[in-house]
Backbone atoms as SQL, in Angstrom:
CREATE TABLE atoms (id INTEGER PRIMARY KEY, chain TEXT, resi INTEGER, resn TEXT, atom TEXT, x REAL, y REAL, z REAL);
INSERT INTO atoms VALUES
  (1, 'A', 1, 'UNK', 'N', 36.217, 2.422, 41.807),
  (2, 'A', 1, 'UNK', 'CA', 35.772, 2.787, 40.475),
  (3, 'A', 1, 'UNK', 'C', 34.368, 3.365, 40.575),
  (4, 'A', 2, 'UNK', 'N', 34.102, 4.178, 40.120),
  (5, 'A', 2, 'UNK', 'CA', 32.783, 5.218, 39.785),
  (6, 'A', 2, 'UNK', 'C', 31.669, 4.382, 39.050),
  (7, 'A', 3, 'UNK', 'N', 30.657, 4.395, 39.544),
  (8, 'A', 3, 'UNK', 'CA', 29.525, 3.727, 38.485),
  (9, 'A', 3, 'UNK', 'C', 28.868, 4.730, 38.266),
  (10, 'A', 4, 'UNK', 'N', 28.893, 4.380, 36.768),
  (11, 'A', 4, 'UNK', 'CA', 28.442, 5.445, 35.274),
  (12, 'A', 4, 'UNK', 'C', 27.774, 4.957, 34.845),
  (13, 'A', 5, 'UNK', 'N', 27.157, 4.178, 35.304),
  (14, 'A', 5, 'UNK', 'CA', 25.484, 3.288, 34.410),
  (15, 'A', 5, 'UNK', 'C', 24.439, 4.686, 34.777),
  (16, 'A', 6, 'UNK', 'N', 23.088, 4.506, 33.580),
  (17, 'A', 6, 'UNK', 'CA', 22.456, 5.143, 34.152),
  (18, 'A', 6, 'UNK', 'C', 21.821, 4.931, 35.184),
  (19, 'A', 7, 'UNK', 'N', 21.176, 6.238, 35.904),
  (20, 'A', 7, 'UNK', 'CA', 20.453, 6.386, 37.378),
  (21, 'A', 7, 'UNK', 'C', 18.984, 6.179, 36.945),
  (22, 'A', 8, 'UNK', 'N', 18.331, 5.554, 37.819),
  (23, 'A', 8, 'UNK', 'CA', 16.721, 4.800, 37.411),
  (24, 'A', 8, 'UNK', 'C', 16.039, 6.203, 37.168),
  (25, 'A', 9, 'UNK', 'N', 15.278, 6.044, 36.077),
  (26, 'A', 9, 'UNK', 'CA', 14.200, 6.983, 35.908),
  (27, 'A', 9, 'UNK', 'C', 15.078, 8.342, 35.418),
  (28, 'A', 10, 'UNK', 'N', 16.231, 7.960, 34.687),
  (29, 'A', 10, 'UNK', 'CA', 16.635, 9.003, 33.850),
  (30, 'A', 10, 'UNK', 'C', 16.363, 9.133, 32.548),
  (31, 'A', 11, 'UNK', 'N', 16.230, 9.933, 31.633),
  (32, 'A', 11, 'UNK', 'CA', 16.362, 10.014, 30.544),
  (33, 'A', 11, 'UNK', 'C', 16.961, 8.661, 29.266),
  (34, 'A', 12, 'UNK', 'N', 17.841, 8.459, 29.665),
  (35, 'A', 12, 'UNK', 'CA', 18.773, 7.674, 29.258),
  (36, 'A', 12, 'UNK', 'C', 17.947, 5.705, 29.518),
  (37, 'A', 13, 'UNK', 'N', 18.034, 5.892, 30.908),
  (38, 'A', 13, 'UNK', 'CA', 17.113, 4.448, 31.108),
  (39, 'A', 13, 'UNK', 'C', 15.469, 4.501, 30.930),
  (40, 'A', 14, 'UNK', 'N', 14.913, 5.509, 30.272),
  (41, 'A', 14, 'UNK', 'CA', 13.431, 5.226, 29.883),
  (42, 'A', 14, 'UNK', 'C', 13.959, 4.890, 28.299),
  (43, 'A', 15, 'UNK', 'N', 14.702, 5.661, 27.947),
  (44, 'A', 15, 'UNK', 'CA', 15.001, 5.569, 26.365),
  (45, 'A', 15, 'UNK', 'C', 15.766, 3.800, 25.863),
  (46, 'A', 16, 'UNK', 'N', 16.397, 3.460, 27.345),
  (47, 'A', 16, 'UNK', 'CA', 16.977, 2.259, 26.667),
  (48, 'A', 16, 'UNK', 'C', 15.535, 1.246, 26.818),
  (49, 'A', 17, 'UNK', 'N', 15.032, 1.744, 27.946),
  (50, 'A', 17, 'UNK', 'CA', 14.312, 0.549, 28.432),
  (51, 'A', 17, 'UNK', 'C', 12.437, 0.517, 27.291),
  (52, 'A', 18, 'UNK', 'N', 12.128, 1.423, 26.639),
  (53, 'A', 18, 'UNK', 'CA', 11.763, 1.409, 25.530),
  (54, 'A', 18, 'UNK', 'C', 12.254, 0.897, 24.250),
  (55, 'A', 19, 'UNK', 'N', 13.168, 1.237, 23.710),
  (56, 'A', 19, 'UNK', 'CA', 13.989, 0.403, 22.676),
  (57, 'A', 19, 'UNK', 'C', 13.886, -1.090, 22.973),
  (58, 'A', 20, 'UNK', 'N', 14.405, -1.855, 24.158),
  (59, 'A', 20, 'UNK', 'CA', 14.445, -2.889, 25.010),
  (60, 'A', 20, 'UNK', 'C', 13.072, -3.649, 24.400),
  (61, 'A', 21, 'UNK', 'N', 11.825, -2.920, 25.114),
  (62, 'A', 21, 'UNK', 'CA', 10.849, -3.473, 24.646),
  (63, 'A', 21, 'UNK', 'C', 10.112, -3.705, 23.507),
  (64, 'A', 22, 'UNK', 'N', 10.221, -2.479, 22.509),
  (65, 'A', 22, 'UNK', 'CA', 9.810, -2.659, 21.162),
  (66, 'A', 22, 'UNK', 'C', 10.996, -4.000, 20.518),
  (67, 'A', 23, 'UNK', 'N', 11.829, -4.246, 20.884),
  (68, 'A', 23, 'UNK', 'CA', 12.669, -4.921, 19.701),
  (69, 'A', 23, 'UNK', 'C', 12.710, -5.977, 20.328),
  (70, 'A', 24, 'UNK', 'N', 12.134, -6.236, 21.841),
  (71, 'A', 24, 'UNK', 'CA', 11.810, -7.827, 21.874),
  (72, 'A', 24, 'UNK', 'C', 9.832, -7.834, 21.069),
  (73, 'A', 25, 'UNK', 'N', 9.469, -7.032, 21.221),
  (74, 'A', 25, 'UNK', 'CA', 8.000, -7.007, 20.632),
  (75, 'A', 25, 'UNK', 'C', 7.953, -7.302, 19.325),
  (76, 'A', 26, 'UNK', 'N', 8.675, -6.301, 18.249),
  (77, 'A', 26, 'UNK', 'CA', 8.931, -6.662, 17.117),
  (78, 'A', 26, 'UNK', 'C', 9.675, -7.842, 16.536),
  (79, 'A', 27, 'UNK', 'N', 10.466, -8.927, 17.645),
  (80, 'A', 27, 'UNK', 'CA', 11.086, -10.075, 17.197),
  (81, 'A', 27, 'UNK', 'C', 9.904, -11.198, 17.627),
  (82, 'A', 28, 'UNK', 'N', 8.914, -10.531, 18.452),
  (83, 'A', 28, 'UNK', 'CA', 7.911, -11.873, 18.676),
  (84, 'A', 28, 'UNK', 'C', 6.767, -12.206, 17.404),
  (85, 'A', 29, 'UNK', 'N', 7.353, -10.770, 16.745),
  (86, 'A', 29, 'UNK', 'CA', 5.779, -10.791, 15.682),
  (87, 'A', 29, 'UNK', 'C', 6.257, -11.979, 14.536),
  (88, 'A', 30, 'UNK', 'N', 5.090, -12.015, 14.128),
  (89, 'A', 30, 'UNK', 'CA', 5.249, -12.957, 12.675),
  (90, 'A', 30, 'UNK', 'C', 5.454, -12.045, 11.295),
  (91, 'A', 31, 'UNK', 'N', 5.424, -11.218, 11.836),
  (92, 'A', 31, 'UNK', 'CA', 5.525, -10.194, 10.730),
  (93, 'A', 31, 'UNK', 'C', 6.945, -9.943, 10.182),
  (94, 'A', 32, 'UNK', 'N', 7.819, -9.726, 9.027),
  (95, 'A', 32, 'UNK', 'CA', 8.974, -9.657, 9.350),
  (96, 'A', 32, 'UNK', 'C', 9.338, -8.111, 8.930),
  (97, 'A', 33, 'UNK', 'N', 9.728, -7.733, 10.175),
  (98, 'A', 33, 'UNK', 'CA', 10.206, -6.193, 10.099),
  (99, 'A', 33, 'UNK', 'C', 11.356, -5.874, 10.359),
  (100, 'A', 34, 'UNK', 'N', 11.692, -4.871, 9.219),
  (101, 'A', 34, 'UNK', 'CA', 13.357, -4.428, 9.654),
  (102, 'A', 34, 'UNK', 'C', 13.269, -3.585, 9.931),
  (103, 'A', 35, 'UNK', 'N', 13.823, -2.815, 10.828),
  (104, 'A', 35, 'UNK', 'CA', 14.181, -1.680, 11.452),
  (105, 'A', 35, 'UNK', 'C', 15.351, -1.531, 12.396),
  (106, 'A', 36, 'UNK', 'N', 15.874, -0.720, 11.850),
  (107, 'A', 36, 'UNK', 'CA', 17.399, -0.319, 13.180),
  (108, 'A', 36, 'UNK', 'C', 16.911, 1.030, 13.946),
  (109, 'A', 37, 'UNK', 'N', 17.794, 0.966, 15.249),
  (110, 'A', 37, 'UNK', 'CA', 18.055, 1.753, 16.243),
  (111, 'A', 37, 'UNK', 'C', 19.348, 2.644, 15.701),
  (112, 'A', 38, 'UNK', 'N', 18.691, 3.938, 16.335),
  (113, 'A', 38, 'UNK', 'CA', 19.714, 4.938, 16.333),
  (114, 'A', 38, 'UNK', 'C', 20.683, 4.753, 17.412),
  (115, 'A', 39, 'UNK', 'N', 22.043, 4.697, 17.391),
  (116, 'A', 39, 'UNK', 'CA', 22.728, 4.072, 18.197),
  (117, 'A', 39, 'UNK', 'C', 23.073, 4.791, 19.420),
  (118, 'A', 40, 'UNK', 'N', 22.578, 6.332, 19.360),
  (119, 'A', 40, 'UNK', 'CA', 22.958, 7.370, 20.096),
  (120, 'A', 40, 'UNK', 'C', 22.005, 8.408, 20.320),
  (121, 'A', 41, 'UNK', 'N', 21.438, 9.072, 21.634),
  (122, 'A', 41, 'UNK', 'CA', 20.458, 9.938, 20.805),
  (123, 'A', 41, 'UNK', 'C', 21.209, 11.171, 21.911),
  (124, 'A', 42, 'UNK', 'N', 21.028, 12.661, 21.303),
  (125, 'A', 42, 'UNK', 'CA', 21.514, 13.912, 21.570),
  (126, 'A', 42, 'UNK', 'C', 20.579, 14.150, 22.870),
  (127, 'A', 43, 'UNK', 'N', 20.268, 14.435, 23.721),
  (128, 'A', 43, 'UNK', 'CA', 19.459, 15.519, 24.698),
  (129, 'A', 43, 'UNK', 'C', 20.053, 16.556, 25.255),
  (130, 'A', 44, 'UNK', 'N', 18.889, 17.455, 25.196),
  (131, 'A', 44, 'UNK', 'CA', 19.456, 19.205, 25.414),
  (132, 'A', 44, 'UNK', 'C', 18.423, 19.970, 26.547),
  (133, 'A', 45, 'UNK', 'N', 19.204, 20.616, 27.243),
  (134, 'A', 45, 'UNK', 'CA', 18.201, 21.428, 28.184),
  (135, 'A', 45, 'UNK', 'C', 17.651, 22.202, 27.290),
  (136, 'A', 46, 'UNK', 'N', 16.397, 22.758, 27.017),
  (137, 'A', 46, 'UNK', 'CA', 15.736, 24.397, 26.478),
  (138, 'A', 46, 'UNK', 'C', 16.008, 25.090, 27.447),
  (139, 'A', 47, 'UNK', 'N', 16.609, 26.164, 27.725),
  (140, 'A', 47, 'UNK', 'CA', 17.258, 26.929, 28.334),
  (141, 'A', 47, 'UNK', 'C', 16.002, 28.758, 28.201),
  (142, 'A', 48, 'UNK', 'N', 15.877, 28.839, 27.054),
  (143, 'A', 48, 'UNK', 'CA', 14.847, 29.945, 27.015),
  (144, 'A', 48, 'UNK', 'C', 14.131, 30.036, 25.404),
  (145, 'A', 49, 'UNK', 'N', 13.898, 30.882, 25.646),
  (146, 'A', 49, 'UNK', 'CA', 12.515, 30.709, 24.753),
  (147, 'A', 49, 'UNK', 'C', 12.771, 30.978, 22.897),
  (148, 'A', 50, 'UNK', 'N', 13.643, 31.576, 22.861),
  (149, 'A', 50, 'UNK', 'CA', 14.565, 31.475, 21.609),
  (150, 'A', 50, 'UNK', 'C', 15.225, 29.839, 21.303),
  (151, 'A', 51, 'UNK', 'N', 15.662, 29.400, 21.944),
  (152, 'A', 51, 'UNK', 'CA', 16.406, 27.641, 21.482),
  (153, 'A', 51, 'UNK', 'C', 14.881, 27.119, 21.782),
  (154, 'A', 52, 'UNK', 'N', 13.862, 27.388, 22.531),
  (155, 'A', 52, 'UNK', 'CA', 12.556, 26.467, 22.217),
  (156, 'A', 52, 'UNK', 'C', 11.994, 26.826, 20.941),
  (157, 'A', 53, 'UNK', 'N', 12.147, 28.222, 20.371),
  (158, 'A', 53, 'UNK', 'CA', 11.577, 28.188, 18.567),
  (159, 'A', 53, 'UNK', 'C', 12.240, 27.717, 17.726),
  (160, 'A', 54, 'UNK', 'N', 13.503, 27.669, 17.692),
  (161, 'A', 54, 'UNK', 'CA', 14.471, 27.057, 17.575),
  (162, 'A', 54, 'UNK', 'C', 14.557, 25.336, 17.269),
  (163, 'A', 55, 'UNK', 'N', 14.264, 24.767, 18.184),
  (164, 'A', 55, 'UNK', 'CA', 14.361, 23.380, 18.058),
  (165, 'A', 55, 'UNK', 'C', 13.263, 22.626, 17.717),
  (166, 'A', 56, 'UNK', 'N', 11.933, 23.705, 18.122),
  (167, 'A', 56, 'UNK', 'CA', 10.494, 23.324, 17.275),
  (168, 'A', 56, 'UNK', 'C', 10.696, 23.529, 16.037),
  (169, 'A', 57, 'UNK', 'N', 11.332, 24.561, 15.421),
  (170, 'A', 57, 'UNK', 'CA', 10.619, 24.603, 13.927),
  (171, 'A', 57, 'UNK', 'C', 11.955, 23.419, 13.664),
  (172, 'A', 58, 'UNK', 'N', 12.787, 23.101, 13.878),
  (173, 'A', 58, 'UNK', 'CA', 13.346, 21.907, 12.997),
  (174, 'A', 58, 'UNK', 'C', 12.875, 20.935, 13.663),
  (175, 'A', 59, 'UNK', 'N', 12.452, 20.498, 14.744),
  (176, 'A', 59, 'UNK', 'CA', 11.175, 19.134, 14.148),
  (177, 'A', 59, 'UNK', 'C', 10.190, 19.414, 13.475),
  (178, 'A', 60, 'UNK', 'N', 9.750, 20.395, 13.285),
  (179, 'A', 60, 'UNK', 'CA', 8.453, 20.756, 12.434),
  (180, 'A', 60, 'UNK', 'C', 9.008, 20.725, 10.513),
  (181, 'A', 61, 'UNK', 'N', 10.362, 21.320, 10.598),
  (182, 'A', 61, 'UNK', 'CA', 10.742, 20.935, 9.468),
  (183, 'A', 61, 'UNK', 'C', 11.482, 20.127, 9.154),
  (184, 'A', 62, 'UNK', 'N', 12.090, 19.419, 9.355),
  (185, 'A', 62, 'UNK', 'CA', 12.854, 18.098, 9.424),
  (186, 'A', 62, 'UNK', 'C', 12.466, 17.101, 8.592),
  (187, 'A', 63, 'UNK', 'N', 11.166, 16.839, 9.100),
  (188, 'A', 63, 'UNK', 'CA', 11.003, 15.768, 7.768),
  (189, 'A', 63, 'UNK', 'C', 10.979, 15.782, 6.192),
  (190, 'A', 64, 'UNK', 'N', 10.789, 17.125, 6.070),
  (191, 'A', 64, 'UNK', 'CA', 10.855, 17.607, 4.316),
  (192, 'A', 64, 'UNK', 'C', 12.223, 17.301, 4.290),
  (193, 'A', 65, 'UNK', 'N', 13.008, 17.065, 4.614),
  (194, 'A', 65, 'UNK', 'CA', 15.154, 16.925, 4.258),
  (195, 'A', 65, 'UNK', 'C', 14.705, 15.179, 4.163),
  (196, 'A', 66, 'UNK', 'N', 14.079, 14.736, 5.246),
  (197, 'A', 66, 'UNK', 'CA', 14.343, 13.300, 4.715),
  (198, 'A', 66, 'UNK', 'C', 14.788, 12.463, 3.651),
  (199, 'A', 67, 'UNK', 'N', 14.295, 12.631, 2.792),
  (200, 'A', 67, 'UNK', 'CA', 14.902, 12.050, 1.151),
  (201, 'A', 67, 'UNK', 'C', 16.069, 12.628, 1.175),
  (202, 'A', 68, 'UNK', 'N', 16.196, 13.985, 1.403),
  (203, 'A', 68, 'UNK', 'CA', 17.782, 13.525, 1.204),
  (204, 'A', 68, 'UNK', 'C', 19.109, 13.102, 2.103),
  (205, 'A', 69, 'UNK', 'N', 18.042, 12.611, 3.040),
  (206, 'A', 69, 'UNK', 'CA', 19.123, 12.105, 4.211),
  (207, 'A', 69, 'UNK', 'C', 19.893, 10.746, 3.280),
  (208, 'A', 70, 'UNK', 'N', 21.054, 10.532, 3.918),
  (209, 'A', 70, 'UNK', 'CA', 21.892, 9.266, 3.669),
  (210, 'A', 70, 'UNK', 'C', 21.151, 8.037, 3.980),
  (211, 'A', 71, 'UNK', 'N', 20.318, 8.081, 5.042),
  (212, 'A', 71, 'UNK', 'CA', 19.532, 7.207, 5.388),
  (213, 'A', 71, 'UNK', 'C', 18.652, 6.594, 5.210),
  (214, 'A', 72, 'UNK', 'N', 18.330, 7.612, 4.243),
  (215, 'A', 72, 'UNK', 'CA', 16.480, 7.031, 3.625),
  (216, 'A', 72, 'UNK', 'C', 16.912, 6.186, 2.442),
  (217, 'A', 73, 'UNK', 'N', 15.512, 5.240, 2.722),
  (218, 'A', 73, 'UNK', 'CA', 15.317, 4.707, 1.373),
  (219, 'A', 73, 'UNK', 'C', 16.191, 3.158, 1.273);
C-alpha cells in the first residue's frame, strides 16, 4: 500500500501543523473563543504573470463580498 500522508515540510504539513498549534493555544486560553477551521484549503501554482494579477486582485478584493458570504456573521 502507498503512503499518502503528507511529505515533511510540504505545504500541506506546515498548514496542518499550524492549525495544530493555534487550536491547542486557543483551548489553553481563559478566554473563550470560537472559531472554526476551514476544513480544506485550495493551493495553486502561479504559473505566469496574468493568474498572479489575477489571484492578487481577488485577495485584494475579497473581503468587500464578505457580508455576503454564507458564512459571516
Amino acid at each position: 500500500m502507498a503512503n499518502i500522508s503528507p511529505k515533511p515540510n510540504s505545504v500541506s504539513t506546515i498548514i496542518r501543523s499550524f492549525k495544530s498549534a493555534v487550536t491547542r493555544t486557543v483551548g489553553l486560553s481563559p478566554l473563550i473563543i470560537k472559531f472554526g477551521w476551514q476544513s480544506r484549503f485550495h493551493d495553486h501554482i502561479i504559473r505566469n504573470y496574468d493568474e498572479y494579477v489575477h489571484i492578487s486582485e481577488y485577495i485584494k478584493n475579497n473581503p468587500a463580498n464578505w457580508k455576503t458570504d454564507r458564512f459571516f456573521g
